[in-house]
GULO-339484 format. One line per field, with one value per residue (C-alpha): residue number from 0; z, x, y. Coordinates in nm, 3 decimals, always signed. Example, Ala and Ser with C-alpha at 12.3 -4.5 7.8 and 13.67 -1.06 7.14 Angstrom:
% residues 2
resi: 0, 1
z: +0.780, +0.714
x: +1.230, +1.367
y: -0.450, -0.106
% end
This chain:
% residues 387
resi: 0, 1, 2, 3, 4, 5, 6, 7, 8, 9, 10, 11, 12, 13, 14, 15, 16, 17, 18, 19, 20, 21, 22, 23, 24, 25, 26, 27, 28, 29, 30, 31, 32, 33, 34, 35, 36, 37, 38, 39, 40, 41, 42, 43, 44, 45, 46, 47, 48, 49, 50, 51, 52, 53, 54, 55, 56, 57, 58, 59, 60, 61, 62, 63, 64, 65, 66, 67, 68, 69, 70, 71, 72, 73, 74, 75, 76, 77, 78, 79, 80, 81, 82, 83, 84, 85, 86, 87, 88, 89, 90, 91, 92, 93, 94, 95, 96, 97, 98, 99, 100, 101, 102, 103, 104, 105, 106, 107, 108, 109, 110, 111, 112, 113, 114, 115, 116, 117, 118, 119, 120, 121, 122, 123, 124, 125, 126, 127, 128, 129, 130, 131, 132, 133, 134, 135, 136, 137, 138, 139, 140, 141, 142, 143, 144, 145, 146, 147, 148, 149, 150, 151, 152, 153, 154, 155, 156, 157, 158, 159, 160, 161, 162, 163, 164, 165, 166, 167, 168, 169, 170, 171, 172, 173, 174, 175, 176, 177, 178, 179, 180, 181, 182, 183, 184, 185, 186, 187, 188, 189, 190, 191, 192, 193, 194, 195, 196, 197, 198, 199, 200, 201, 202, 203, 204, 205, 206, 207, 208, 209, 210, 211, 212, 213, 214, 215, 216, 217, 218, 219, 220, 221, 222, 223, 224, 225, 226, 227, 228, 229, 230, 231, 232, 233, 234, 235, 236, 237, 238, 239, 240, 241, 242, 243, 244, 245, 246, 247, 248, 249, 250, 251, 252, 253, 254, 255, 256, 257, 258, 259, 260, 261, 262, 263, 264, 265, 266, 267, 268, 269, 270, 271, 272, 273, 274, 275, 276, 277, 278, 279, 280, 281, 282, 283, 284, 285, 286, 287, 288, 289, 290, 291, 292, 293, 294, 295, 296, 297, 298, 299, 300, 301, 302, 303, 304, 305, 306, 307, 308, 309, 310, 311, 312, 313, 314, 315, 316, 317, 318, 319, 320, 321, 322, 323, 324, 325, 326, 327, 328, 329, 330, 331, 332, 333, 334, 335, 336, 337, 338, 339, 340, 341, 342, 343, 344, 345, 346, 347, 348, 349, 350, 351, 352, 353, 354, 355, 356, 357, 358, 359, 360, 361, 362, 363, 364, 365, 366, 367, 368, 369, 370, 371, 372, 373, 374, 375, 376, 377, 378, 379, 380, 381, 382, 383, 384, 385, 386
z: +5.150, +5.416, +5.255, +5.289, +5.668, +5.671, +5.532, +5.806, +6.098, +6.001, +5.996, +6.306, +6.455, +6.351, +6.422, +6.780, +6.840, +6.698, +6.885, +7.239, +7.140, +7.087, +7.425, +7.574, +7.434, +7.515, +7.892, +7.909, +7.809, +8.009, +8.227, +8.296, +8.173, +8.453, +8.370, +8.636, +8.530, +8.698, +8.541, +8.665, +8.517, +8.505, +8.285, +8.110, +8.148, +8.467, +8.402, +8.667, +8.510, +8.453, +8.126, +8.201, +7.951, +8.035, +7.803, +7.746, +7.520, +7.840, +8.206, +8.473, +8.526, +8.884, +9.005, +9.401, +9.563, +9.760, +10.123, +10.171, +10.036, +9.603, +9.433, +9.068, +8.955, +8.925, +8.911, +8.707, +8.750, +8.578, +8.690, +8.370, +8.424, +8.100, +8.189, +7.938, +7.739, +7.467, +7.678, +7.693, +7.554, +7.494, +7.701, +7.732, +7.416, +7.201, +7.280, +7.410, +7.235, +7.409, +7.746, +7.569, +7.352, +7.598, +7.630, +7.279, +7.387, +7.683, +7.924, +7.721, +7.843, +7.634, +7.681, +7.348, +7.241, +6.931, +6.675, +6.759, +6.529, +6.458, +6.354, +6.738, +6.971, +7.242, +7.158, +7.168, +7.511, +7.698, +8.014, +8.120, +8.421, +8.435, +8.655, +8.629, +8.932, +8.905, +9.183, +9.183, +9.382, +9.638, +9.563, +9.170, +8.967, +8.687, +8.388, +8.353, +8.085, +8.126, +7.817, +7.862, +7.578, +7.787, +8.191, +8.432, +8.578, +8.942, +9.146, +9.464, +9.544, +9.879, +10.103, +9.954, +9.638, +9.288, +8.988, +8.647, +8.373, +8.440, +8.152, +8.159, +7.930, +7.939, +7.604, +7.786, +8.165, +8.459, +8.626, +9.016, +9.116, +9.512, +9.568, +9.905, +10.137, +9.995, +9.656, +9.367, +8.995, +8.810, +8.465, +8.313, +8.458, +8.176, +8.240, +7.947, +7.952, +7.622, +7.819, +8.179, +8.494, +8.621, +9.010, +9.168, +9.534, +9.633, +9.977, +10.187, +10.046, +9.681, +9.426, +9.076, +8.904, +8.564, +8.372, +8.506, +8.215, +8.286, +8.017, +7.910, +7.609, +7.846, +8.197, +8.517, +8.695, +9.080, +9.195, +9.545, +9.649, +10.012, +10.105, +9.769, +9.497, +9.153, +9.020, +8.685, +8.474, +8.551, +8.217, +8.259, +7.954, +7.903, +7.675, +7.821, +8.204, +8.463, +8.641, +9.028, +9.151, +9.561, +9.699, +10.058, +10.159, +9.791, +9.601, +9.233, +9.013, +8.681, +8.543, +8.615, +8.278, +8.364, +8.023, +7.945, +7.640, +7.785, +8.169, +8.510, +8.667, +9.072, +9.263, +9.558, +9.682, +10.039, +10.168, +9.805, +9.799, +9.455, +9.311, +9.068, +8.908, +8.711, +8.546, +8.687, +8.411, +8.380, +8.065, +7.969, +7.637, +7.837, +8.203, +8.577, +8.695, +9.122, +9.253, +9.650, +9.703, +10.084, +10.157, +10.522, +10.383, +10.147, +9.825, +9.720, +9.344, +9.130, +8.988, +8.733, +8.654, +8.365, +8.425, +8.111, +8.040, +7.733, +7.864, +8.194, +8.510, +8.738, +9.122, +9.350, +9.722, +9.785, +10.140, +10.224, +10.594, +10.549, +10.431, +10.242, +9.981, +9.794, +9.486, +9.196, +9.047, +8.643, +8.538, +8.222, +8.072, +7.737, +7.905, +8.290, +8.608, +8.764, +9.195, +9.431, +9.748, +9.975, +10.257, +10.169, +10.404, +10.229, +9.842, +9.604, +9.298, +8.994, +8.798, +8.729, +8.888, +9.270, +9.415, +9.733, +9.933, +9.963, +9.595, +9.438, +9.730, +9.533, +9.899, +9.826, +9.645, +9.449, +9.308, +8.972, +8.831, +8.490, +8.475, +8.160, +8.028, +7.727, +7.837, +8.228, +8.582, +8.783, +9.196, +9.347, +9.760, +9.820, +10.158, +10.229, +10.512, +10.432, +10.764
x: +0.397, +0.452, +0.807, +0.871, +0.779, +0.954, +1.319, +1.283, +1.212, +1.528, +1.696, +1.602, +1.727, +2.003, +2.072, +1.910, +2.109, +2.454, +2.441, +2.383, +2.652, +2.807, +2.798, +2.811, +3.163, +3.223, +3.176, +3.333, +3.664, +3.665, +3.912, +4.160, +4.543, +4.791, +5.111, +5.358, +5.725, +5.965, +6.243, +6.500, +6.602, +6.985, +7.089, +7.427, +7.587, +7.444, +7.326, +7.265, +6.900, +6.831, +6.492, +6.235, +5.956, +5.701, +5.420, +5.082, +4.814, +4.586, +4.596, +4.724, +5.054, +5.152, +5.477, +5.543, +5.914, +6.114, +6.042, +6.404, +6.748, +6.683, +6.981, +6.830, +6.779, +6.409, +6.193, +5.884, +5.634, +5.350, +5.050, +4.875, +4.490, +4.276, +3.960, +3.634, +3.512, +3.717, +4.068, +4.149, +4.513, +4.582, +4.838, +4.929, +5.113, +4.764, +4.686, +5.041, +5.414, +5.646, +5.808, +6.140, +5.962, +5.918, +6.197, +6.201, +6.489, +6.723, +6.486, +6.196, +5.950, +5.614, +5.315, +5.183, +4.883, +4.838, +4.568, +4.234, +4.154, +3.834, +3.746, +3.874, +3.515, +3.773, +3.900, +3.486, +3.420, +3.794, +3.832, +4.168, +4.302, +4.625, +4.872, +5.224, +5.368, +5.717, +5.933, +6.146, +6.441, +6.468, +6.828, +6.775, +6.653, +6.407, +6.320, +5.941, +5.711, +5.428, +5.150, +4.867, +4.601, +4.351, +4.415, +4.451, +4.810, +4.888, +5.199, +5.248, +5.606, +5.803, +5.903, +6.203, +6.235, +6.346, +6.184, +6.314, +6.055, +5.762, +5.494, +5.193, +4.930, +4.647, +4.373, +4.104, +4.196, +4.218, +4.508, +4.583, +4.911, +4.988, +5.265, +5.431, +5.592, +5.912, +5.922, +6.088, +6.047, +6.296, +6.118, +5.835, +5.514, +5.263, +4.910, +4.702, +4.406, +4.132, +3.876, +3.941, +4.003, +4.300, +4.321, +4.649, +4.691, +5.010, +5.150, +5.369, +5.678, +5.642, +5.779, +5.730, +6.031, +5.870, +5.607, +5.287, +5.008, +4.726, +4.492, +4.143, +3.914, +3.671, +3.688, +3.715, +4.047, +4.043, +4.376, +4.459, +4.746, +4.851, +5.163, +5.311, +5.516, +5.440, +5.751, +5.646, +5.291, +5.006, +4.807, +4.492, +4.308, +3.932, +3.723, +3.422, +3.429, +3.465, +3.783, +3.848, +4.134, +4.212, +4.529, +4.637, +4.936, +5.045, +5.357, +5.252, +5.545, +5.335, +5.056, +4.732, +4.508, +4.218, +3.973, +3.705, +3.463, +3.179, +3.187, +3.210, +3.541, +3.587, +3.859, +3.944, +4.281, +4.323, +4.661, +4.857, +5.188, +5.262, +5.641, +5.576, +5.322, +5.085, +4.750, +4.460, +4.241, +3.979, +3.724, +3.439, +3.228, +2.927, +2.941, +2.947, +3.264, +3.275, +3.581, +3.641, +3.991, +4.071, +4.340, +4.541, +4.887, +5.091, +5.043, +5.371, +5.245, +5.001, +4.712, +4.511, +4.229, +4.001, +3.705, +3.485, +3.189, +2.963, +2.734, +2.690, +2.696, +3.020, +3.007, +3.288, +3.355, +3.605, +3.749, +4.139, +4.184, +4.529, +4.514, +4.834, +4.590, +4.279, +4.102, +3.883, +3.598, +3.451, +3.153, +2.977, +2.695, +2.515, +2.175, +2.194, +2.232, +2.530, +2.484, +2.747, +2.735, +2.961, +3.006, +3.020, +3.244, +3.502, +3.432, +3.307, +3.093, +3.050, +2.806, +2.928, +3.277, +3.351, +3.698, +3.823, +3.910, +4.264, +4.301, +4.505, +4.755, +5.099, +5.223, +4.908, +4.915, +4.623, +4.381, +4.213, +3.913, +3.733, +3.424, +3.204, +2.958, +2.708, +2.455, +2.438, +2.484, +2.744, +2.708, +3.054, +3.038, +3.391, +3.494, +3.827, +4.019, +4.105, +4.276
y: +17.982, +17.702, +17.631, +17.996, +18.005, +17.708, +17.862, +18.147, +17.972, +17.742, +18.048, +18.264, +17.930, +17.965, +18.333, +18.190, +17.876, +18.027, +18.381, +18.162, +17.902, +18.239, +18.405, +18.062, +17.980, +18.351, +18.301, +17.957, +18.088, +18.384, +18.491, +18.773, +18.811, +18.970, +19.099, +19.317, +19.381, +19.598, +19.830, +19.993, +20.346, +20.442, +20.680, +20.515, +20.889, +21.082, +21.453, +21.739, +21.730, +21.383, +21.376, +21.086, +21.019, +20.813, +20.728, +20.545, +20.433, +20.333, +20.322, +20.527, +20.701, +20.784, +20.947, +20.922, +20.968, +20.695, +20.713, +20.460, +20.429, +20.368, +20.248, +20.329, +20.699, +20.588, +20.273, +20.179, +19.932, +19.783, +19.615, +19.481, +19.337, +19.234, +19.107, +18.982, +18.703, +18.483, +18.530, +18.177, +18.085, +18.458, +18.701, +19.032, +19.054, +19.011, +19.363, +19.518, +19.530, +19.294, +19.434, +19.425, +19.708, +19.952, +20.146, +20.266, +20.515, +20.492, +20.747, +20.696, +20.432, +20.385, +20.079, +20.065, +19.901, +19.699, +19.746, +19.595, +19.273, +19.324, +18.986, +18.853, +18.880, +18.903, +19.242, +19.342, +19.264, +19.327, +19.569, +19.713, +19.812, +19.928, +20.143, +20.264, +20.363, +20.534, +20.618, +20.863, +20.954, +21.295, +21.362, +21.409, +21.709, +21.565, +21.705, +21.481, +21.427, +21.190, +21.117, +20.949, +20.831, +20.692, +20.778, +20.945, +21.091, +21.158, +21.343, +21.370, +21.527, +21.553, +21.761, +21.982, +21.821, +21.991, +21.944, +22.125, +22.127, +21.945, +21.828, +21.614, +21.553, +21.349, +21.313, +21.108, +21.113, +21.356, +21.525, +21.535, +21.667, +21.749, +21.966, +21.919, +22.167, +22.383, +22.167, +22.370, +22.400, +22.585, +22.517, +22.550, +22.343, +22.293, +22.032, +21.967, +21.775, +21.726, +21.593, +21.571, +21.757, +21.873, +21.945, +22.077, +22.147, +22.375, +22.348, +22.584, +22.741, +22.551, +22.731, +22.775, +22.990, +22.968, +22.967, +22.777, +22.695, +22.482, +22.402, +22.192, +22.176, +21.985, +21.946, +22.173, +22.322, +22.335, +22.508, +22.602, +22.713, +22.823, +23.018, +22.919, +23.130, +23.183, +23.383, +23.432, +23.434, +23.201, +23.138, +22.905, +22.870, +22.603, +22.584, +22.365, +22.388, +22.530, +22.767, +22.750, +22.872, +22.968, +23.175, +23.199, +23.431, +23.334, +23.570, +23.686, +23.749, +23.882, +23.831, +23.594, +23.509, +23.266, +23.223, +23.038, +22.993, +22.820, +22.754, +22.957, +23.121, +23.135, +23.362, +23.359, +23.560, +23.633, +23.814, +23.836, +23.965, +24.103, +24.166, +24.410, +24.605, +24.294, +24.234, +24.029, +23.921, +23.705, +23.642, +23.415, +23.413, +23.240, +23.187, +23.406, +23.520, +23.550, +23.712, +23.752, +23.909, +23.949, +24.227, +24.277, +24.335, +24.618, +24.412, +24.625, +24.679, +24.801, +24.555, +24.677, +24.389, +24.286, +24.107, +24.069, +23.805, +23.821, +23.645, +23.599, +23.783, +23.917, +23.933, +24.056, +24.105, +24.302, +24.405, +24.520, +24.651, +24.841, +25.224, +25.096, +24.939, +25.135, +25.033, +25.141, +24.983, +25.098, +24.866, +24.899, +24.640, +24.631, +24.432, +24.431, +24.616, +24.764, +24.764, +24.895, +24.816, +25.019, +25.252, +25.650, +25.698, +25.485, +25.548, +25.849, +25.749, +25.907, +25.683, +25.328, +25.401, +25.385, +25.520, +25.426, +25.785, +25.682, +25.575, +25.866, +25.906, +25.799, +25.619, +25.381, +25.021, +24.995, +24.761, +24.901, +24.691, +24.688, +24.500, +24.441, +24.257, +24.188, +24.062, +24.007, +24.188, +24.349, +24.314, +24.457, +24.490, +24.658, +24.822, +24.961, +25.096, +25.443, +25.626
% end
């Protein structure tokens, strides 16, 4: 018995003595590995719409515009930090491709990381932090796609600026784009994130010519968007999170589909000028929807709106103050209450359905909503000008 206690202390001292020589050795050969390299991006045959692909297993992408004279259709640089234990005698290209790698195609730039060795303690404890900035020039129309694995991707345009298609994508990693005054997109604009948020802010006079699709398995969507122009369909689609999304003086050119599975939706429209006769629809499986539209202009079309919840609860404010504009409300719910709040003077009911006075007159623009629910309530407080 003493030989066995013996054996085991000899080896928990061991385990002791080798797992501090360990971490010791660990920490006396830490350290951090920098890398920055700059490119410069010219196409060897210039196009009206020049394509730029930029791509990454980790870190951040972010696109900004020259603010002086660039000689190069675009530049990209890269700031490379690895930090943690075990780093001594290693650089970047233990865990990255070789620089000379990275431009797998002629507008195609990718960072690509290199399997983990799992048998190396220094690929156990390493930290990365890591940006690509990429500057871009005012005077050319880009066609952009920008993939990111792990990070985050950020845009901020400039003033006046024209963009063709526009696609980023992030798996692990937020979004944040900031559109500035009278920037154009001819093509489509499409943001993806799988788990991540994706926040866009839309100044005065940008303008989106085609399609505009925003989408997130998990994460939240903040949009707002002031005196901007959406010519065609806006299609926002999550399926863990939650949907805000703000319009001031904003043009609507079809359709505006916002849908989530599990998660809240918020609306806010003040002042919308519509371009022909669209649909305003909104859904959730589980989660409130809250809808405040704001009306003081001839919308010049037709809306006709569906706002449906399972589960979950729907609340809209409602005011227009131009006869030019009336509106109808029809509200049904499986388990819950449906409450109207409005001024008799200014809409007939006839059960769950309210009718602004001026809503059948053919000169009128209208507004006509469909709320439902499953399980959950309906509180609508609507007033209208009618004379």
């Amino acid at each position: 018995m003493r030989t066995y206690k013996i054996v085991i202390i000899f080896i928990s001292a061991l385990i002791v003595g080798g797992t501090i020589g360990f971490f010791i050795t660990g920490f006396v050969t830490s350290g951090s590995i920098e890398k920055s390299i700059s490119f410069n991006y010219d196409p060897s045959v210039p196009s009206p719409i020049e394509s730029l692909k930029i791509q990454t297993d980790i870190g951040k992408i972010n696109f900004q515009y020259n603010t002086s004279n660039l000689a190069h259709y675009a530049t990209v640089d890269v700031d490379i930090r690895i930090s943690g234990l075990f780093m001594e005698g290693k650089d970047y290209t233990a865990f990255f491709v070789p620089d000379t790698e990275w431009w797998p195609l002629e507008n195609e730039f990718y960072l690509k990381t290199l399997p983990d060795i799992w048998f190396d303690p220094s690929y156990w404890f390493k930290s990365y932090d890591i940006t690509i900035n990429v500057t871009l020039r005012t005077d050319i129309v880009y066609d952009l796609t920008a993939i990111a694995s792990t990070g985050a991707i950020e845009m901020t345009t400039a003033n006046g600026v024209v963009l063709n298609d526009l696609t980023l994508q992030s798996t692990t990693g937020s979004i944040d784009i900031i559109s500035k005054e009278n920037t154009k997109y001819l093509g489509d604009v499409n943001l993806a994130t799988t788990t991540g948020s994706l926040t866009i802010v839309t100044l005065e006079n940008s303008t989106f010519e085609s399609g505009f699709d925003l989408s997130t398995t998990t994460g939240s969507l903040d949009l707002t968007a002031d005196i901007s122009n959406f010519e065609q369909g806006i299609d926002f689609e999550i399926t863990t999170g939650s949907m805000d999304m703000g319009f001031t003086s904003c043009v609507l050119g079809d359709s505006l589909v916002g849908s989530v599975v599990t998660g809240s939706i918020e609306l806010n429209m003040v002042d919308t000028l519509y371009t022909k006769d669209s649909a305003l629809n909104l859904m959730t499986t589980t989660g409130s929807i809250t809808v405040d539209i704001s009306q003081s202009n001839d919308m010049a079309a037709n809306i006709t709106s569906t706002i449906q919840t399972t589960t979950g609860s729907i609340d809209v404010m409602y005011r227009d103050e131009t006869a030019d504009v009336g509106v109808q409300f029809v509200s049904s719910t499986g388990l819950g209450s449906v409450d109207y709040v409005y001024l008799a003077s200014e809409f007939s009911r006839v059960g769950d359905v309210i009718t602004s006075m001026n809503y059948n007159d053919p000169l009128v623009n209208t507004y006509t909503f469909a709320c439902s629910t499953t399980t959950g309530s309906i509180d609508v407080d609507a007033q209208s000008i009618v004379l």
